[in-house]
N, C-alpha and C positions, 0 to 999 in steps of 0.2 A: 778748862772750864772752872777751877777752882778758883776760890773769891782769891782778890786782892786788896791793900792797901794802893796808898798813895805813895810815891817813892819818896825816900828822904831829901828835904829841901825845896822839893816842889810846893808851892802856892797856886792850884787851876784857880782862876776867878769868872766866870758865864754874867755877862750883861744881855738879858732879853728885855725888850720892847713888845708890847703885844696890844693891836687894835678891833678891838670885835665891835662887829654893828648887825642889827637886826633892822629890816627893813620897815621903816615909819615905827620903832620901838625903840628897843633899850640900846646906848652904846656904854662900852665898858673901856678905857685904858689902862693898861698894868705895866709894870717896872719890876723884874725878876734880878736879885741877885745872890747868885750862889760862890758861897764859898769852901776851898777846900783847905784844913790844917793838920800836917801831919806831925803827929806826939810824938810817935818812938818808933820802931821795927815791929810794933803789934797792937799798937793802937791810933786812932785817925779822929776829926770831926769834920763833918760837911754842916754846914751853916746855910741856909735856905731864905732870904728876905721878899716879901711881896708886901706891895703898893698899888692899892686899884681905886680908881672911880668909876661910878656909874650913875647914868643919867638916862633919862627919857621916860617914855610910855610905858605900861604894862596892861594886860586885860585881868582885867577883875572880874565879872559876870557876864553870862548871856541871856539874853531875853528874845521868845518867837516874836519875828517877825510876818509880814507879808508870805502867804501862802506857804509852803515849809522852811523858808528863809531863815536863820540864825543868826542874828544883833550880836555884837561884839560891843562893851562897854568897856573903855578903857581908862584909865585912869588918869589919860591927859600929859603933857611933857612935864612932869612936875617934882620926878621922883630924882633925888640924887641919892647920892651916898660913897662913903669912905671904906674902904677895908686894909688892915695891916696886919702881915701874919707873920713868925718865924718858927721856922723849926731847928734842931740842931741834933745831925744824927752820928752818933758815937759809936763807931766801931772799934771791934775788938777783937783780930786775928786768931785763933786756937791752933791747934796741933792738925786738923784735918776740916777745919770751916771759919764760919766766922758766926760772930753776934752783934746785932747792934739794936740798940736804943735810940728811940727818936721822940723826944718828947716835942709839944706843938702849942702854938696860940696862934688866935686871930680875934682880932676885936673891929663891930662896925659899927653901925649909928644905933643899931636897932637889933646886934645878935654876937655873943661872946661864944668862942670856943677854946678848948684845953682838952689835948688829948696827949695820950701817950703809946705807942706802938713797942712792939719788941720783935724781933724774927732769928730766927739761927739756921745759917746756914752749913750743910755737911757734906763732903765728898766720898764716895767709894769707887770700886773697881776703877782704879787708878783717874781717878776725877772724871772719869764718863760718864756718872749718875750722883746729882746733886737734889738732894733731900731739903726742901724748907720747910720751917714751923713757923707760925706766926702768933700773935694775938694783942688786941688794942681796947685802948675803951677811951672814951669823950664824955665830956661835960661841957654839958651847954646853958645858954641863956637866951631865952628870947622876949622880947619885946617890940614895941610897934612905934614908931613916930606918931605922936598925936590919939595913941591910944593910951590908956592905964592898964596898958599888961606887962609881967614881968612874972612867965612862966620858964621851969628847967627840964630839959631832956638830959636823956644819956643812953650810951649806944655801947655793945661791947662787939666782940668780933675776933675770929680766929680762921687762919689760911694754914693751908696743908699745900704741899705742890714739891714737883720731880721734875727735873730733867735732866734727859737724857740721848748723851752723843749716839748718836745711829750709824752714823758711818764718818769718815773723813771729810763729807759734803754738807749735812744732814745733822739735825739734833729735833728734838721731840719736847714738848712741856705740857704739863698737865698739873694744872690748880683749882682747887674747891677752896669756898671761901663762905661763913655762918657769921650773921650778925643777926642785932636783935638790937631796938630802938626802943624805949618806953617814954614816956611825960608828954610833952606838948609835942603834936607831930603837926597840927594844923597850918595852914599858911595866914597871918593876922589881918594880909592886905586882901585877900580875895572873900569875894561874898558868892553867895549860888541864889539865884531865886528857887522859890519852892511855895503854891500856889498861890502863886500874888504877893508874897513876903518874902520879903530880901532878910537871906539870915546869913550870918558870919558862915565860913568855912570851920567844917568841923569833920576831923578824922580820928579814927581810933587811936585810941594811947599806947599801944602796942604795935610794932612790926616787923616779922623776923622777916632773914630774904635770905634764898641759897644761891648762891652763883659758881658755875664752873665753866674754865676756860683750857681751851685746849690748843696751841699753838705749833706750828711746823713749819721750820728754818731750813730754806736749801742754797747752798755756796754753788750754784751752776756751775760759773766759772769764777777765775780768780778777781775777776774786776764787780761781780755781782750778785743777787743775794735774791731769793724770792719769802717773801712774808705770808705768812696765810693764817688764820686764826679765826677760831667759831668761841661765844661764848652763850651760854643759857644763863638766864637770871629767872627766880620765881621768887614770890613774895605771900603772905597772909591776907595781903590785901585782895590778890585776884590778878596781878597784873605779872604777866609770863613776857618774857623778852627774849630777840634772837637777836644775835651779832654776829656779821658775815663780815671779815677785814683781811683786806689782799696788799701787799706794797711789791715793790721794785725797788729795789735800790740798784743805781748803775753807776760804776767810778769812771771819770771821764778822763783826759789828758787835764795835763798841766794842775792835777791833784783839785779837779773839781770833783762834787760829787750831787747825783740826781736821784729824787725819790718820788716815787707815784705811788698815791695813795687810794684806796678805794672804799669804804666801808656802807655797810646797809642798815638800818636795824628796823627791828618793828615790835610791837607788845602790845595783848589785850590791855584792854582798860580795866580799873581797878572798878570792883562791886558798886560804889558807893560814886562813882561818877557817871553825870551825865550834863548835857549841856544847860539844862534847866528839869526842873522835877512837876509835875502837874499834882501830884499829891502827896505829902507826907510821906517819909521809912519810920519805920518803926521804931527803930532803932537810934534814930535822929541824927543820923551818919551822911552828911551829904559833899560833896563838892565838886564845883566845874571847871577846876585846875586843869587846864588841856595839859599838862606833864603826865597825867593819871588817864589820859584818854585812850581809846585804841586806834593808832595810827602807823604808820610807815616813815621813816628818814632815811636820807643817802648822802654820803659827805662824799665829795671830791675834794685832794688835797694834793699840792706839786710843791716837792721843795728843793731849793739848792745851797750848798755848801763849798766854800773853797776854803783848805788849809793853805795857808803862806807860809811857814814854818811849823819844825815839829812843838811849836808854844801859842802859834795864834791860827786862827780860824773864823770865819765868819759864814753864815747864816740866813737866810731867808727862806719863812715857810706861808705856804697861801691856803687857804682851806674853805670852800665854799657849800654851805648845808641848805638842805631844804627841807620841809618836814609838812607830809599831808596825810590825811583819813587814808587816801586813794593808793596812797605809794604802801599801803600794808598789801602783803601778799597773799595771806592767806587768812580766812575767817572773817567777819563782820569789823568796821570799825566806824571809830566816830564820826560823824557828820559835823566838819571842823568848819566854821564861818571864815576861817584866813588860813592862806598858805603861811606859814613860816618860812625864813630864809635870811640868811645868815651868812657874813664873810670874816673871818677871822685871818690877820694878819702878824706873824708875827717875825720881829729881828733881829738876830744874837750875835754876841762877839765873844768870843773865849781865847784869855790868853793865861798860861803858866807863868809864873816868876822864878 
């Protein structure tokens, strides 16, 4: 279980392809390439490039309709946009772990990012129990098409996490993770009605959030592998979240390989959302960003894999989401005017030099 390098002379190079479409909304395509360069017998760098566009619809406010009915106002097929990011993360082998640095940018039409990550990983009782520390911070920019904004965030953040081999079959992990957001948190495109006036989206300038995730890896047998993993997410805003994710992985003949994926999630809605407000908060805090609502999602995902050689490999992963008020399981949630649903497609090709 002790970290590794890349071996000497090795070049991995990863081509993904990746198609996401949301139904009568937004589609996105991306172009992922990762690279890997190794320095010396203790030091490495992984290279990370992305390329995406995005086009279509989005919803911006809701207004009552007809007897409890909920109006969805969308913003029309009108929205594009660019994104290009890179990271480059620098590892650095020790005597019993490892360290690496990952500093990061992405720039789009209407929001800049620069972050930087650091994590150290450590081994004891003979690499059965690995220690991580983490912590990051970002700076941002945001701005709007067609608006005169050009406001800055920034976010810091720190992971703690263990694991640990259980048996010959079997390993255990356990990660807690603290962030905190401050400056412009709002979304510039979405508006909320609020009695009879249509006001910009506006969220508090602060938000911290705690998340821990608890993961359990079982080797069954030699050709397969069971995934299972719960995570809790809470936040300051009000909005508590569950994550239930199960997979399969199955090695097949002729060095294919199969994964079944399953995941759930659901979360209160944050304080200061609702689908439209009848009369002013006090506080002047409002939005109807269904991302902040209380609802339920479920992802199914199948992928498969074939290595042709120990240098090349190929790829395909399918994942199909759908997200409604109704799929929340437990407590109250929002009364959503549209299903969400979603196919993401994505195809990779990995080969060493």
């Amino acid at each position: 279980m002790g970290a590794t390098l890349l071996d000497a002379g090795d070049i991995p190079v990863t081509y993904k392809r990746l198609s996401y479409e949301e139904d009568n909304l937004m589609e996105v395509e991306a172009d992922y390439i990762n690279l890997g360069i190794p320095i010396n017998s203790k030091n490495d760098l992984l290279v990370a490039l992305e390329y995406e566009t995005m086009s279509g619809a989005s919803p911006i406010f809701y207004t009552p309709g007809p007897g409890d009915e909920i109006v969805e106002v969308t913003s029309g097929a009108s929205i594009t946009d660019e994104r290009t990011a890179v990271s480059f993360n620098f590892r650095h082998l020790t005597d019993n772990g490892m360290l690496s640095i990952t500093p990061a940018g992405s720039d789009e039409n209407d929001y800049e990012s620069y972050s930087v990550t650091t994590e150290y990983q450590w081994n004891r009782n003979n690499n059965n129990t690995t220690y991580s520390v983490g912590a990051g911070y970002a700076d941002d920019n945001v701005s709007a098409t067609g608006q005169d904004l050009n406001e800055d965030k920034e976010g810091a953040s720190l992971f703690l996490g263990v694991t640990q081999v259980l048996d010959s079959h079997s390993l255990l992990q356990l990660n807690l993770s603290l962030a905190e957001e401050s400056g412009y948190l709002s979304d510039p495109y979405k508006l909320v009605l609020v009695d009879n006036a249509i006001l910009s989206d506006n969220r508090p300038e602060e938000r911290g959030q705690t998340a821990f995730l608890m993961r359990y890896i079982n080797y069954i047998e030699e050709d397969a592998s069971l995934h299972l993993a719960y995570r809790y997410f809470d936040d300051d805003w009000g909005i508590k979240g569950h994550t239930l994710e199960t997979s399969w992985n199955q090695e097949l003949s002729n060095n294919w390989l199969v994964s079944y994926n399953f995941r759930y999630y659901q979360q209160d809605k944050a304080e200061f959302y609702a689908p439209f407000f009848s009369a002013p908060r006090p506080d002047g805090i409002y939005s109807s960003d269904y991302r902040l609502a209380s609802y339920g999602s479920v992802l199914v995902g199948f992928k498969l894999e074939k290595t042709f050689s120990s240098n090349t490999s190929l790829d395909i992963n399918i994942e199909y989401y759908t997200r409604r008020g109704d799929l929340k399981i437990s407590g109250d949630y929002s009364t959503d005017p549209e299903e969400l649903t979603s196919t993401m497609v994505t195809f990779g090709i990995s080969h060493t030099f």
